[in-house]
N, C-alpha and C positions, 0 to 999 in steps of 0.2 A: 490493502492491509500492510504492502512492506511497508516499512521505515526506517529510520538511520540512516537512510541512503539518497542524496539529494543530486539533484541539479537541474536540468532543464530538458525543453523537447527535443532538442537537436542532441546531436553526439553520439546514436548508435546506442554502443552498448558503457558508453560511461553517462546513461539516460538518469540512474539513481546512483550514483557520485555523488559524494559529500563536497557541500559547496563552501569551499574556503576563500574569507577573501583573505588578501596578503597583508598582514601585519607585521611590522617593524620590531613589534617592541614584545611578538611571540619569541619565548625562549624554546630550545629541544626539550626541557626536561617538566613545560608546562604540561599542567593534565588534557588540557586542548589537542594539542600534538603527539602525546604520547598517545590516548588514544585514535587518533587520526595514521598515526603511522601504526599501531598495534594492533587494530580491525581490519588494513587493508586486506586482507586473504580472506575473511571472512565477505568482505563487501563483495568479493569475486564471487563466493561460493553463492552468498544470498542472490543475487542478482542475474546470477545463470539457472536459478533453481526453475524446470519448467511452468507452477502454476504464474510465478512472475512474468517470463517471458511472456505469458499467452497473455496475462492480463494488459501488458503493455501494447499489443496487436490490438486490444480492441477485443481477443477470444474470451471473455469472460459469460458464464452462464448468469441469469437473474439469482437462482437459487444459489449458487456457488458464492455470488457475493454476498448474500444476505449470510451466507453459513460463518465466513468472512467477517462480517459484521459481530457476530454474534462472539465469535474468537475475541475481537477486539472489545467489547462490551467488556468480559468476564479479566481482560488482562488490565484493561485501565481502571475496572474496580478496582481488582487488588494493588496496583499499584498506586492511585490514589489513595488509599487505604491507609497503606503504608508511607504514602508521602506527608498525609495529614496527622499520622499519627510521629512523622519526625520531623514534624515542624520548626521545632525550637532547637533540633538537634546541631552541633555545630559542623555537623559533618555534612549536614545536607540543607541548614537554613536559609543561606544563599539563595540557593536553586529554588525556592518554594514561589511557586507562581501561579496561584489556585484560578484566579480571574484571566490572566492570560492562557493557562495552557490546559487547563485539566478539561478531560474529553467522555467523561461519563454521560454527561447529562445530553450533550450532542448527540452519543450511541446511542442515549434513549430513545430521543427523538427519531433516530433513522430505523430504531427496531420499530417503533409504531407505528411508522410509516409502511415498514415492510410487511408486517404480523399481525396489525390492527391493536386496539386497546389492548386485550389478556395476553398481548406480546411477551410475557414476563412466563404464562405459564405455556409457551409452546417451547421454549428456548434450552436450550442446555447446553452444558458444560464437555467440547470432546474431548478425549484423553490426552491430547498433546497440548490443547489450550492449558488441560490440569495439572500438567507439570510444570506449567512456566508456570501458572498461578500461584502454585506450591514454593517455586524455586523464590519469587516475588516477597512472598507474607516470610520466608524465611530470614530473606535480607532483611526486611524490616525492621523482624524483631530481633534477630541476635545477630547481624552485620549491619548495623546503618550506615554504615561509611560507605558500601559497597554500594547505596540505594541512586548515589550519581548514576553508575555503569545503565543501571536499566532506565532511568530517564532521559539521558542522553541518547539512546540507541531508538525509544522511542520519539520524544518530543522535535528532536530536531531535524529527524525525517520528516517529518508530519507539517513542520512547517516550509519542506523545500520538495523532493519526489513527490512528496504524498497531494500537493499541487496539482502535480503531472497527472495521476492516478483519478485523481477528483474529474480530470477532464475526460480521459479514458472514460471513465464507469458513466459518467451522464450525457457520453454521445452513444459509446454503445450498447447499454441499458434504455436509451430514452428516456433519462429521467427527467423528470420536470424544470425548466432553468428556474425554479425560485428554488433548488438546492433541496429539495424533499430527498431524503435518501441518502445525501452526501453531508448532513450535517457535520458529521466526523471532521471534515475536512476545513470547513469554518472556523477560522480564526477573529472572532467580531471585535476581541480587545486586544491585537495584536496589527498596526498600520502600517508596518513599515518591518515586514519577517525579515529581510537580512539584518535592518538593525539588532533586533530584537535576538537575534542568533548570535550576532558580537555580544550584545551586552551579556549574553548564558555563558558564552564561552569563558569573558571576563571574568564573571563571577564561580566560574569553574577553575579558572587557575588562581584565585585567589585563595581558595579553601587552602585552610592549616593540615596540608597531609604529607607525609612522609613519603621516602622512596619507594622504601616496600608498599606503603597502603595506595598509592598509586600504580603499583604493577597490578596491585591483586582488584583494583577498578578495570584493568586494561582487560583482565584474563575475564572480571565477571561479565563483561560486555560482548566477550566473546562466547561466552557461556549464551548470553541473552540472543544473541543472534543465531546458535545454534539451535534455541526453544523457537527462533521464528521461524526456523526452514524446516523446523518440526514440523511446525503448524503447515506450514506450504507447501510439504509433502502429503500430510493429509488430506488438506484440500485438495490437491490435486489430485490422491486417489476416487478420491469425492467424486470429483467433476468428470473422470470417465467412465462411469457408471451413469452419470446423466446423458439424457437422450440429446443430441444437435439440436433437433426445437424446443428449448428450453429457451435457450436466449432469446427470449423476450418474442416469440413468435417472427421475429423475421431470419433473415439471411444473417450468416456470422459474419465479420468486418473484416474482407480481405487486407491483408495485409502490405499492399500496395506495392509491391516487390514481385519482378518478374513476369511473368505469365499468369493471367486470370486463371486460364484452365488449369493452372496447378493451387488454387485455392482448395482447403481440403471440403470446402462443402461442394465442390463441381467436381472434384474427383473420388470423393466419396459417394456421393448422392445420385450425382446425373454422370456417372462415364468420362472418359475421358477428353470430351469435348466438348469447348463453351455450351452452356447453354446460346448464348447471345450470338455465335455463328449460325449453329443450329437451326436459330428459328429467321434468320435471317434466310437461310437456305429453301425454306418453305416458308415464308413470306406473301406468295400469291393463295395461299389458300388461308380463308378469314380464320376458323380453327386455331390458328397459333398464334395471329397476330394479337392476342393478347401476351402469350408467351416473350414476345419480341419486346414490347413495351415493357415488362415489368423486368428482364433481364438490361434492359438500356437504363432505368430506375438503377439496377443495382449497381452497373459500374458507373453511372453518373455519381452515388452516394459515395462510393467507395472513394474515386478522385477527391469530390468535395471534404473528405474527411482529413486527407492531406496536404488540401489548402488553406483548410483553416487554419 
């Protein structure tokens, strides 16, 4: 679900960094830049938010992201909504990219997949999703200038971290490689995302806006990003009321740092000591040698997950 926050698998904790390349001929006082230096604090806060962190381990619950999902379903309506409804606007026609970017109809898809056909009536609206949804249809209608802040904070995540996250959720959810689940994250008429993020940017600093109506883009973006860690506070409250076998019935995806036995499903679940020594230790009695097999399964997965 995050977004606005790009870059790639390596680098820790600048994993969802916005990915700039170096242009020449960016000024300080383009809206590119402005808000690129204007959000950084915000990117901090997003990006340390705990549901983020886990999601990037690979901790993600089944239900937790489908909930996720459904967040994102109900925020790219209204924002679609309102993008289609300021189409001609000149404050936002630039940016209209209905064939390359809008992600409704992908959401459907991934609800269907998740919730079956009547997907539409299991679904709803949680209260922080409904504030941004709120804050969304209000830009629309009586600030359209403001309607950049919240497509930029979305779209341009979506086409660089939210990559990363695609990968994440379909190794450890198991989702299908033909991308059942993860439609969100498909771009089919977009071939070349960095391009396609110069040309947004472009068209972003072209817009006819003043110095003021460009602060108050910088602040609404910041506004936007504080409705997202809304949302990833909720979930996250969400998700520790969920049971550990949720994720998708197997083992959660150690983290690959450190000591196995400080995985919290080995140190929650089975005590403070491997499983995998464990049954090593009683090894001569048939009894466990299943045990021993299926804990060499888990750290064989767990390595394989970080060579990939």
């Amino acid at each position: 679900m995050p977004s606005a926050m790009e870059g790639s698998e390596q680098g820790g904790g600048d994993i969802l960094r916005y990915e700039e390349t170096e242009d020449n001929n960016v000024s300080p006082t383009d809206l590119s830049e402005l808000l690129k230096e204007g959000t950084k604090e915000s990117h901090d806060r997003a990006e340390n938010t705990q549901f983020v962190k886990d999601f990037l381990k690979g901790r993600i619950k089944k239900e937790l992201f489908q909930l996720a999902t459904v967040a994102l379903y109900f925020t790219y309506s209204a924002l679609e909504e309102e993008m289609d409804r300021n189409k001609d606007n000149p404050s936002f026609a630039a940016l209209y990219f209905p064939v390359e970017l809008h992600r409704r109809e992908a959401l459907a898809k991934d609800l269907k997949y998740f919730y079956g056909e009547d997907w539409k009536e299991k679904i709803q609206c949680s209260e922080a999703t409904q504030h941004y949804v709120d804050r969304i249809h209000h830009v629309g209608q009586h600030e359209p200038e403001l309607l950049v802040a919240h497509a930029y904070t979305r779209y341009m995540g979506d086409l660089s971290g939210g990559q990363v996250l695609k990968k994440v959720a379909q190794r450890a959810l198991k989702l299908p490689s033909t991308e059942e689940g993860i439609q969100f994250y498909v771009f089919e008429n977009v071939s070349n995302a960095q391009q396609f993020k110069q040309l947004y940017r472009a068209r972003m600093n072209a817009l006819d806006l003043d110095k003021n109506t460009k602060e108050r883009i910088v602040e609404e973006a910041n506004r936007a990003f504080r409705f997202n860690m809304q949302v990833f506070d909720e979930l996250d409250k969400i998700g520790k009321s969920l049971p550990e076998a949720a994720q998708d019935g197997g083992f959660p995806v150690h983290d690959g740092k450190g000591d196995i036995r400080k995985c919290p499903y080995y140190a929650d679940k089975l005590g403070p000591s491997c499983p995998y020594h464990t049954a090593l230790g009683l090894a001569r009695q048939p009894l466990v040698q299943l045990v021993v097999a299926a804990c060499v399964a888990v750290v064989a997965g767990a390595a394989a997950w970080y060579l990939l």
